[in-house]
N, C-alpha and C positions, 0 to 999 in steps of 0.2 A: 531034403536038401542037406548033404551031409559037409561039404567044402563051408568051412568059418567064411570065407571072406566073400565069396557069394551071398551065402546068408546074410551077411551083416550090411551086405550091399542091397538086397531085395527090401530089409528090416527097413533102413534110411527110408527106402521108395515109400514102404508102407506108411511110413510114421508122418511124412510130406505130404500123403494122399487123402488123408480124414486129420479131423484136430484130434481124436483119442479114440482110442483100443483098448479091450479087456484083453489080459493074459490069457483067456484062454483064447479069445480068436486073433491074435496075434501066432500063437504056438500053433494053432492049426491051421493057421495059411502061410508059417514055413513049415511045417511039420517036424516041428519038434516039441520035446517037452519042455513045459514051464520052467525050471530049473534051467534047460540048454539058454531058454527064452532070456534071460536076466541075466545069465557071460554075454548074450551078445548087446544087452543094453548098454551092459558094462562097457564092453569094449567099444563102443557107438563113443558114451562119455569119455572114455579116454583120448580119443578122436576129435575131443572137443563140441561134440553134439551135445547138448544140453536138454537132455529126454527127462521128464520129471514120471514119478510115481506114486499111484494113488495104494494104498493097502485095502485091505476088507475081499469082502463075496465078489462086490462090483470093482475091486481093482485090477487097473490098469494103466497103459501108458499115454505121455504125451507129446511130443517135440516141442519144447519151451521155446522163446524169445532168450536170444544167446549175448553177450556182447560183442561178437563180431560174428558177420554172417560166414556161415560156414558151406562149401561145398552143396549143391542142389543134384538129385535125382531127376530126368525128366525121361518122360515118356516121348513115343516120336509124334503126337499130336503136341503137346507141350513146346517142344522143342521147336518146331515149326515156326508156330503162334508167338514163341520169344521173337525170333530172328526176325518174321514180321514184324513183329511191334517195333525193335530196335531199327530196323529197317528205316520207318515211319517217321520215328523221334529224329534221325539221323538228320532229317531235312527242318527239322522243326524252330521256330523264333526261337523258342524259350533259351534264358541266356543261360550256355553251360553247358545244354543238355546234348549239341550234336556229338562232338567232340567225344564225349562222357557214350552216348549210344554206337561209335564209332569204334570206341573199343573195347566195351564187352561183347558187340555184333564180329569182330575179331576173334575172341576166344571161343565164342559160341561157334563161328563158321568152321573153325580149325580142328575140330572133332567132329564133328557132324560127316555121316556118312554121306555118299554119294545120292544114293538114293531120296535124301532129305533135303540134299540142296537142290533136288531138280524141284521137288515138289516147292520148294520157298518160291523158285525162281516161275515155278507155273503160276504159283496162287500169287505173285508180284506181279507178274506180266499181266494177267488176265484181271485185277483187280483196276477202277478207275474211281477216279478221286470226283467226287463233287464237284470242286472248283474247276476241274476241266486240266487238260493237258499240263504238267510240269513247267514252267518257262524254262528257256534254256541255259540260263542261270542256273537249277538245281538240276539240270538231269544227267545226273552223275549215276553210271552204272553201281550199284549195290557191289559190284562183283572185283570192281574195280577199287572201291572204298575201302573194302577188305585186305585185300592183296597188299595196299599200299600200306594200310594199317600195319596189316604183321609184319611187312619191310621193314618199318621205322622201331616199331617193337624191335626186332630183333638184331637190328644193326646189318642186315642183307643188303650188300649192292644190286641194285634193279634195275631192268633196260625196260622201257617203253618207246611207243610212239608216240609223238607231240606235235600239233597241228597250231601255231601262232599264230594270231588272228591277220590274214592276210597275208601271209605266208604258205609253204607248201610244208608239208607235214617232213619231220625227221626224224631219226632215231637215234635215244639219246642213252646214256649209262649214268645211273645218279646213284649217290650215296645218301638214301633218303633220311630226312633228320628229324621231321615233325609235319605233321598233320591241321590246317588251322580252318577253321569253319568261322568265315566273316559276311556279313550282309547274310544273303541268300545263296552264295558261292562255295568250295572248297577250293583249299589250296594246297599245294606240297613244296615245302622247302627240304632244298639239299643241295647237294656239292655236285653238282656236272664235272663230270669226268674231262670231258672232251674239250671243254671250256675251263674250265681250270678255277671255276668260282661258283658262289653259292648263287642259285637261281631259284626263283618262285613258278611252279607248274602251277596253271588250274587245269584240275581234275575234269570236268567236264571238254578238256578240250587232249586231255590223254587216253590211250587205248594201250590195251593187250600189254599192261604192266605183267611182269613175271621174273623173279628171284633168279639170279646168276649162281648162286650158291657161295658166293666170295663174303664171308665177313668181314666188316673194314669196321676202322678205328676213328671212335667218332671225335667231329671237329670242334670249334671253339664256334659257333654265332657270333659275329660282328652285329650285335643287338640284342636287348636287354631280354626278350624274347621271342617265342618264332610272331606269335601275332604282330607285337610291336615292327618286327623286320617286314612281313608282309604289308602290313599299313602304309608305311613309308615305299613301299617298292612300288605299290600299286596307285597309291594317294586315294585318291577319292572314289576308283573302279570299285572298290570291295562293297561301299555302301552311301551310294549318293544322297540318301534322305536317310534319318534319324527325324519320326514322327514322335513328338508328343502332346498328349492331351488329359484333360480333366474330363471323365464321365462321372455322369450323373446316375450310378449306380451301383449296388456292392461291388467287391473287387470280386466273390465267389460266382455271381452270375458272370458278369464281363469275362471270367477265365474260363467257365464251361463254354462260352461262346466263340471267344477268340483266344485262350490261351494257349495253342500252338502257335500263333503266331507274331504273339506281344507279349511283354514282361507286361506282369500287370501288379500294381501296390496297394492297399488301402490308402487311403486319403479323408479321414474323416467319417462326413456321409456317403461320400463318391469313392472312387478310386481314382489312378495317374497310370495313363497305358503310356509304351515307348513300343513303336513301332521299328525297327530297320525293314527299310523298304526302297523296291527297284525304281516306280515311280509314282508319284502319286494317285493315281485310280487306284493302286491296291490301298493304300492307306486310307484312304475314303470309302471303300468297301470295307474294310475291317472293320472302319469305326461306327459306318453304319450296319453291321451284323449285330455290334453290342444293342441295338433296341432301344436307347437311350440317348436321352441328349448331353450333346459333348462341346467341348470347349477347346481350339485349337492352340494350343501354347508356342509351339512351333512344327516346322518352320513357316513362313508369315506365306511363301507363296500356297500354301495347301489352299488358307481360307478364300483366297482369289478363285483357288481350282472349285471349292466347295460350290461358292456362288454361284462359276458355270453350268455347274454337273444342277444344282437347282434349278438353273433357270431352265435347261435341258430338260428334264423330267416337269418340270410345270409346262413347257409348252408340248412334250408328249402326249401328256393330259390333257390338254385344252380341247374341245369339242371341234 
C-alpha cells in the first residue's frame, strides 16, 4: 500500500480492531517496512491518536485511552450494529440518553452508504421487541428522526406533512430549531413559515420531512429552552404520570432489568426508580420486572391501581 493516507487510514482500522500488534505484523499486513511502520504512527499521533509503544524482540503497538475521543474506523458490520443500537437508545427512558442517541444516529446516518442503510432499515423492520408492538406514542420513523436531526443541525429549511389530531393532514415549510424527546413522545420546534410563528410538531404524527436547500437565520426562542417551550405548549400531553418508587433491591440489578426504561439511583440498601410513563399498567409492569418488592412514593393513584391488578391476578389464580 504505497499512498500515506490510505495507509494511515487502514493502520487506525488495525490498531481499533485488536488492543495490540507486534511491529512486525502490523508492517506486514500494510506491507511495509518497520521504519515506513513508525512515520505512519507518528503521523496517527500527530492526528491526535494517542498510540503507545512497547520496545524489545516483542515490541509493538497499542491505541491508548486519549483525552478526548478521537475519530473511529468502522467496518460495514460495525457500522450497522452502531446505527441499531443508537436506533434503540433513541426510544429509551434513560434521562438524556434519546436526544444524545439522536444525534450521533445523525452523523452516523449521513455517511453511511446507501447500501448500509437498506440493510439497518431491513435488520429494524424485521426485528420485534419483547414487549410487543411500539405504542403509538414512540413510533417514530428512525428515517424521519434523522432527517429532522440534520435539519436542525444544519439550520435547513424543511417541508413536511403534518396530520393534527383530528384534523386532516397539511403541508407545512418550517425553520426547524430543536429536537426534544419528553415522556415517551418526540417533538420538533420551529418557525412555520406559513403561520408566521413558532409551533411544536410531534414527530410521530409527521411524514416525508426533506430539506428545501434554503439556509435561514436562526430565531430567538420565546423560552428559556426548547424543552421548557414544549412543556408549556403541550402541558401535561408530553408525560401524564411521573412514577416513583423505593425497591427493595441494588440499583445494578433493578438497571439490568428495567434500565431502559427508568432512571434508577442508589438508595442505601435499595435503590429510588422514576418512571415517566403513558399510563399506569406500564408503570406496574416495570416495577414488577425488577423481581423485588417495592414501595410506591408516588403518584398515590398507582397504589389503588396496584390493589386492582392484585386482586385480578388472585382471583385469576383461584381454582
Amino acid at each position: 500500500m504505497s499512498d500515506p493516507g490510505a495507509r494511515t487510514l487502514r493502520l487506525l482500522s488495525l490498531l481499533q480492531a485488536r488492543r495490540y500488534w507486534s511491529g512486525a505484523d502490523l508492517a506486514g499486513r500494510l506491507g511495509v517496512s518497520v521504519r515506513t511502520l513508525r512515520r505512519d504512527v507518528d503521523r496517527l499521533r500527530e492526528l491526535g491518536y494517542p498510540v503507545s509503544a512497547s520496545r524489545g524482540v516483542d515490541g509493538g503497538y497499542a491505541l491508548a485511552p486519549g483525552a478526548a475521543l478521537p475519530p473511529l474506523v468502522l467496518d460495514d458490520d460495525e457500522a450497522v450494529a452502531l446505527a441499531l443500537g443508537l436506533q434503540a437508545a433513541a426510544g429509551s427512558a434513560v434521562a438524556g440518553m434519546a436526544e444524545t442517541s439522536v444525534r450521533a444516529l445523525a452523523k452516523v446516518v449521513q455517511v453511511m452508504p446507501t447500501r448500509l442503510r437498506r440493510r439497518v432499515e431491513a435488520l429494524r423492520s424485521a426485528t420485534v421487541s419483547g414487549w410487543g408492538p411500539a405504542p403509538a406514542a414512540v413510533a417514530v420513523d428512525p428515517a424521519v428522526l434523522t432527517t429532522v436531526a440534520l435539519a436542525c443541525r444544519d439550520a435547513e429549511r424543511t417541508a413536511f406533512g403534518y396530520t393534527p389530531a383530528g384534523r386532516e393532514r397539511t403541508e407545512r415549510t418550517v425553520d426547524p430549531h430543536r429536537l426534544v424527546a419528553l415522556g415517551r413522545r418526540w417533538y420538533l420546534v420551529g418557525w412555520d413559515l406559513d403561520r408566521g410563528d413558532w409551533r411544536v410538531f410531534r414527530l410521530d404524527r409527521l411524514d416525508a420531512p426533506r430539506g428545501t436547500g434554503a439556509v435561514f437565520a436562526p430565531r430567538r426562542l420565546p423560552a428559556e429552552d426548547a424543552a421548557a417551550y414544549v412543556r408549556e405548549r403541550v402541558g401535561g400531553a408530553w408525560g401524564r404520570l411521573v412514577v416513583e418508587a423505593v425497591v427493595a433491591a441494588p440499583a445494578k440489578r433493578v438497571r439490568d432489568r428495567i434500565g431502559p426504561w427508568a432512571t434508577v439511583t442508589d438508595d442505601g440498601a435499595g435503590c429510588r426508580v422514576q418512571i415517566e410513563a403513558d399510563d399506569l399498567d406500564w408503570a406496574a409492569a416495570a416495577l414488577g420486572l425488577t423481581g423485588a418488592p417495592f414501595t410506591v412514593l408516588s403518584p398515590p393513584e398507582l397504589k389503588d391501581h396496584l390493589r386492582d391488578l392484585a386482586a385480578r391476578y388472585a382471583a385469576a389464580g383461584a381454582p
